[in-house]
N, C-alpha and C positions, 0 to 999 in steps of 0.2 A: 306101448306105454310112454315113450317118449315124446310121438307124436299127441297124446292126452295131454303132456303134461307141456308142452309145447302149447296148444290148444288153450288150453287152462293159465297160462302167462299169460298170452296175449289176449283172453277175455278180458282177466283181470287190468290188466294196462289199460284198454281201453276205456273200463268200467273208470277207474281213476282219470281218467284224461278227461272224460265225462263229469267228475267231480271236481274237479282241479278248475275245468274251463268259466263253472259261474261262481266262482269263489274269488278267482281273477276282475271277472267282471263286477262285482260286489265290490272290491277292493275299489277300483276305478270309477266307479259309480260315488262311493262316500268320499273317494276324495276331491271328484267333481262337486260336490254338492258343500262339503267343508269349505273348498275353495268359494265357491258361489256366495255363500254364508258370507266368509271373511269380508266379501265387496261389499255386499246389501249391507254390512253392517255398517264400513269405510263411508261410503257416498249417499250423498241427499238425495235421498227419491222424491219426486217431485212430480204430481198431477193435476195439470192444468185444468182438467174440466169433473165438478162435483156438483152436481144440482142437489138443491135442496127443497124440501116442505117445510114452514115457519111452526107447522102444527109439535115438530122435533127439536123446538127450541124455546121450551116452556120451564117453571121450574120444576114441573113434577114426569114432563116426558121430555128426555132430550140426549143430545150426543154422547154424556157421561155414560150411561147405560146401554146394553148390547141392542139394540132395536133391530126389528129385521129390513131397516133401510144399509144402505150396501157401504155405507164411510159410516163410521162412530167409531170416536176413538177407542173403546176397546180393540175394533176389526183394524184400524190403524194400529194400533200396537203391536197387536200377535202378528200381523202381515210386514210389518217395519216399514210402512210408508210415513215417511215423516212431514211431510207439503202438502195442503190440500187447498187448492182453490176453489173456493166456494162460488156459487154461480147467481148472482142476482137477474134473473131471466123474467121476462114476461113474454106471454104471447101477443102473436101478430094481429090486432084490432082494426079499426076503423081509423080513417086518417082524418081526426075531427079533435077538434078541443076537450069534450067530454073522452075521444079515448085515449088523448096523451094525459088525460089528468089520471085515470082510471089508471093508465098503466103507472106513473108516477108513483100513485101511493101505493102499488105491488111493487115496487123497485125498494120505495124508501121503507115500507115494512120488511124486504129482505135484509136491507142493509143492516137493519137494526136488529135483526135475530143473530145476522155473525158477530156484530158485535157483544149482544147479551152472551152467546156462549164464552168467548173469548176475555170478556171484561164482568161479567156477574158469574156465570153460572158453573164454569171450569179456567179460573185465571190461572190456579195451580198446573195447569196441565198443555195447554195449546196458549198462543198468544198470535196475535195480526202480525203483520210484516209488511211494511211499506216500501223494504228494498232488499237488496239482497245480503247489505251487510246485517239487514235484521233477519233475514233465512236464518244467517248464520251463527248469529248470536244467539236467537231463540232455539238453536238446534243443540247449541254446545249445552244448555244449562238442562238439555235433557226432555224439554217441550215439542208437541207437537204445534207445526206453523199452520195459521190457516193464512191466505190470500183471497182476493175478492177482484172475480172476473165477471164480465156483464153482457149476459147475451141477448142481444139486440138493443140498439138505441134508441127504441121505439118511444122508451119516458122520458129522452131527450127533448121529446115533443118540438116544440118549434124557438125553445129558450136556448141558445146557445150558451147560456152562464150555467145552466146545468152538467155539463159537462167537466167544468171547475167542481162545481160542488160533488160529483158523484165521485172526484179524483180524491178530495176531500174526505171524503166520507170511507175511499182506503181503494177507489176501483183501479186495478192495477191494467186492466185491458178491456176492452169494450168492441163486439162483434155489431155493425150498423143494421144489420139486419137478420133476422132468423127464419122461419117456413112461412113468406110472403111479402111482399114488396114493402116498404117501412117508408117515412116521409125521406129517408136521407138517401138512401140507394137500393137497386134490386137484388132482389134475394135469387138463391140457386133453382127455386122452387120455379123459373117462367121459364126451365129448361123443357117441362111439362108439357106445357101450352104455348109456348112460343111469344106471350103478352108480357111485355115489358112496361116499366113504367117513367121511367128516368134513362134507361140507353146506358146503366152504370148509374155514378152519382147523381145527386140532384144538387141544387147549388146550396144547399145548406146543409147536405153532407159534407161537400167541398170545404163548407165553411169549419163544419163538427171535424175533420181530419185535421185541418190547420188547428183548429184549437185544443185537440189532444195532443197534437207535440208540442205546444206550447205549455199545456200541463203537463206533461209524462204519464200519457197513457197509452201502451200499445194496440196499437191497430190490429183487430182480430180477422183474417177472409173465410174463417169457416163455413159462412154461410152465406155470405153476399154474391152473386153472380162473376163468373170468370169476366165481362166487362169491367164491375165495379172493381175487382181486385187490380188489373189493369189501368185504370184511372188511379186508386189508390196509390200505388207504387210513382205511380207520374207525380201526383202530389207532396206526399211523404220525405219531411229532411231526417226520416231516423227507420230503422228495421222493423219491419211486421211480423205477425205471428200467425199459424194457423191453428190455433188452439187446438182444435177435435179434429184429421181429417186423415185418410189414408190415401194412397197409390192409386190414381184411376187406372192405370197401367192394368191392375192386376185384380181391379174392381170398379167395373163401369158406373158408376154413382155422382150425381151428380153436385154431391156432398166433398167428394175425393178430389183432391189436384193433379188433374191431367202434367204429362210431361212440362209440356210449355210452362203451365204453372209454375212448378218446383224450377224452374232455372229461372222465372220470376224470381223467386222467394231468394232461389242463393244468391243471386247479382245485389240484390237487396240489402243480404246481410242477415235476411229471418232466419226463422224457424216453424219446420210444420210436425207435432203433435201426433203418432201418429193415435189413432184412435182404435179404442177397445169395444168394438161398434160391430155387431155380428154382420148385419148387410149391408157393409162398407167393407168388408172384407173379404170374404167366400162367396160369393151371390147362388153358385152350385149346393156350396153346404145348405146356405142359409133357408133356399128357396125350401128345397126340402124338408128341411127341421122345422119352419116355419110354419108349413100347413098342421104338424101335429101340435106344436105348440099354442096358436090361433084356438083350435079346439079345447086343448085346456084349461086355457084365457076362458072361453067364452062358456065353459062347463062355470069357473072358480065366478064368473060377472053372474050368473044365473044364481049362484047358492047366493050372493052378494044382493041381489036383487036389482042387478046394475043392466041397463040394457049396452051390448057391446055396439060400438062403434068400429067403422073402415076411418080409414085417414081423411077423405074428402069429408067425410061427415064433421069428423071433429076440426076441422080448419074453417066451417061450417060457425061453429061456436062463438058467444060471447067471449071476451080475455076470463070474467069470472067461472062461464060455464068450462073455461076450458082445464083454470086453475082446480076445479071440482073434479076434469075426470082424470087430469093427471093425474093427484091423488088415488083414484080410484088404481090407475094403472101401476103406479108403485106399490100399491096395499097388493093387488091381482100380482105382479111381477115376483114378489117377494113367498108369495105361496107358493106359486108357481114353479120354482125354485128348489125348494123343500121338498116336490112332489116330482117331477124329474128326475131330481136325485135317484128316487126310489123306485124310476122305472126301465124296465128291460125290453129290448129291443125299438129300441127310436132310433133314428136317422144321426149319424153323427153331429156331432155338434161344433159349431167355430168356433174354435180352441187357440191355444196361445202359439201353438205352430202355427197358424194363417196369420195372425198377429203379427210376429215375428219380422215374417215372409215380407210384411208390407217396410218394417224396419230396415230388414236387406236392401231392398228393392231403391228406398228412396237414399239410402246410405251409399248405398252403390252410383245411383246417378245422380246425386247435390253434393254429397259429403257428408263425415259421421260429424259436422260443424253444424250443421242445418238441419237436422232429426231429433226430436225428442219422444216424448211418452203421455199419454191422457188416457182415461178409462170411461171419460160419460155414466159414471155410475147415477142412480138416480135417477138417470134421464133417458134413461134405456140400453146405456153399456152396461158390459160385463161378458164374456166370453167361457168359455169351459177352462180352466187353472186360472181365471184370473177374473172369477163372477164377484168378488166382492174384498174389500180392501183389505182382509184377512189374510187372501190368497197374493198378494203383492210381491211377496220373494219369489216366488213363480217366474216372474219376470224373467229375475238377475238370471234364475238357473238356465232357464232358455236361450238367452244371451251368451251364459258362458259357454253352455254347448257347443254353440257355433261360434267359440275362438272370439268373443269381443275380449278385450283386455281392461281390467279395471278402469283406465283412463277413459276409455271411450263411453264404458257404461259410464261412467262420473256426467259425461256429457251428455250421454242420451236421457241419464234419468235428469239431470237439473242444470247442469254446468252450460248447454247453451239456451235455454228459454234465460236462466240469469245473466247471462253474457249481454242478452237482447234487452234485456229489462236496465241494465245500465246503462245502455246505448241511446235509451230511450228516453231515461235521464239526465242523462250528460247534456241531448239535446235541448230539451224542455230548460237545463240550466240556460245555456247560452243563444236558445229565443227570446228568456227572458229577461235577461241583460240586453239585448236590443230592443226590448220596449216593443 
């Protein structure tokens, strides 16, 4: 009988110790996340890279309302990203008159859609920001910031006074090149084929870096070739940035900054971005997920009536045919999404842990001074907890996981891209007292 009721204690213990163990973890889990809350809520989140469609900045369709494009301030709101840098981008054309005019006026109609939202169509709610002490003023009164970043200098065309006017017009950074060689310098894309076209810059790139710090606009190498960033750095009296780019370390891309790179960047004084870019981060995941995904792409382009495109094909394209299938690829992206969700057994997905990983990585070899945060939403980021600017506190709690401490996130999410953006200013002041 004894030995029963012996027997019968220690079930029970155990059975409790069993109940006891995830009630423990429960508890440590919500105060992790309380904790994580508290910060997200303390520090300016801050994403450097946001592509847009103009067609989202009309008065009857646009950012005010939940659209299934991956930033609208509603998804900024519920997500608490407070910064969004909006991306005045065209593709890589022809090096001719007709296609720097072409890209011009898709640069100057971008321009002019951030500001419609910002100044007609939601002034209550978001406002521009031309420096950091306006981050922080438009952040206190309770608005979301938008900022206005430019990828590739392609509508710089061959006028060097455009460069003035697009700083003018509110451009806080400016990448000289994007997927193929631009009049100013080489893009990462000749790592490809080995065809260069400048060696780095060309002399009126040279000229366009002099005359961005002269205005105060940061130097972006996301996408320029590891020479031209190199030249870059040679040139430059203020810190660059690399807007979108992750860890080649831990993802062989030729989009990502190799070791050397990154101790480029810190000796500098920049900051690299990392990015929320699924095959800039996993290449193992991504490869995978990839083929199933490509399939459902090209199921969603068939119902669509769209014929699908490989990469070569669409690099292929006019700047207009190109603006047409991106389109097409955010409309396909955004279903695509929806339908994923709701599917079981796919290949894992790059998720905000590989994310992270590339966070650690460069944090660990430049310093938590030289790392920040971007998402490429729109433009084909978005990752699994952090597919759309709803999902944004994803972030902080990831970070908190792994022991950052409020200060540091303060800097990963905003405190050194602004840090860089003053630096960049201060300069541009006193070139321009020396005339």
């Amino acid at each position: 009988m004894k030995h029963i009721s012996l027997l019968l204690a220690i079930t029970f213990l155990l059975i409790s110790c069993k109940q006891e163990k995830p009630e423990k973890e429960n508890t440590a889990d919500s105060q992790l996340i309380a904790k994580a809350k508290e910060i997200h809520k303390n520090v300016i989140t801050l994403d450097t890279h946001c592509d847009i469609n103009i067609k989202n900045f009309t008065d009857s369709i646009n950012y005010t309302q939940d659209l299934s494009s991956q930033i609208t301030l509603p998804k900024m709101k519920k997500g608490g990203l407070d910064v969004a840098w909006f991306i005045v981008y065209t593709g890589q054309d022809s090096l001719t008159p007709a296609g720097y005019e072409k890209a011009y006026e898709i640069a100057m109609s971008k321009f002019k859609a951030i500001h419609k939202l910002a100044e007609d169509i939601a002034p209550d709610q978001i406002e521009l920001a031309l420096t950091s002490d306006d981050v922080r003023r438009i952040h206190k009164k309770g608005k979301k910031v938008a900022m206005i970043g430019i990828e590739n200098g392609y509508p710089v065309g061959t006028d060097i006074k455009n460069v003035k006017k697009f700083h003018d017009l509110g451009a806080r950074y400016m990448s000289l090149s994007h997927n193929g060689h631009s009049q100013l310098c080489d893009s990462n894309t000749g790592e490809a084929d080995g065809i260069w076209l400048h060696n780095g810059l060309s002399d009126l790139g040279k000229e366009v870096i002099i005359e961005m710090n002269k205005a105060g606009i940061m130097i972006d190498v996301s996408h320029p070739s590891k020479e031209s960033m190199r030249q870059m750095i040679q040139l430059t009296k203020a810190p660059i940035i690399a807007s979108h780019s992750s860890a080649r370390a831990l993802c062989d891309h030729s989009r990502n900054l190799d070791d050397e790179q990154l101790q480029w960047l810190k000796e500098n004084g920049g900051v690299v971005q990392t990015v929320a870019f699924t095959s800039y981060l996993n290449t193992e995941k991504f490869e995978k997920r990839v083929v199933k995904e490509v399939e459902i792409g090209k199921q969603i382009a068939d119902s669509m009536g769209v014929t699908w495109l490989e990469r070569k094909e669409v690099m292929k394209l006019t700047t207009e045919e190109k603006e047409k299938y991106y389109d097409f690829l955010g409309t396909m992206a955004a279903i695509r999404r929806t339908k994923v969700k709701k599917m079981d057994n796919l290949p894992p997905a790059v998720d905000i842990v590989d994310f992270v990983n590339h966070i650690d990585y460069m944090v660990d070899k430049i310093g938590i001074d030289h790392v920040g945060i971007s998402s490429d939403f729109d433009g084909g980021g978005g990752i699994e907890g952090w597919s759309d600017a709803s999902e944004t506190f994803n972030v902080t709690l990831e970070l908190v996981k792994r022991g950052y401490t409020e200060e540091q996130i303060e800097k990963l999410w905003s405190g050194n891209l602004l840090r860089v953006l003053d630096q960049v200013q201060k300069v541009a002041k006193e070139l321009q007292k020396e005339g």
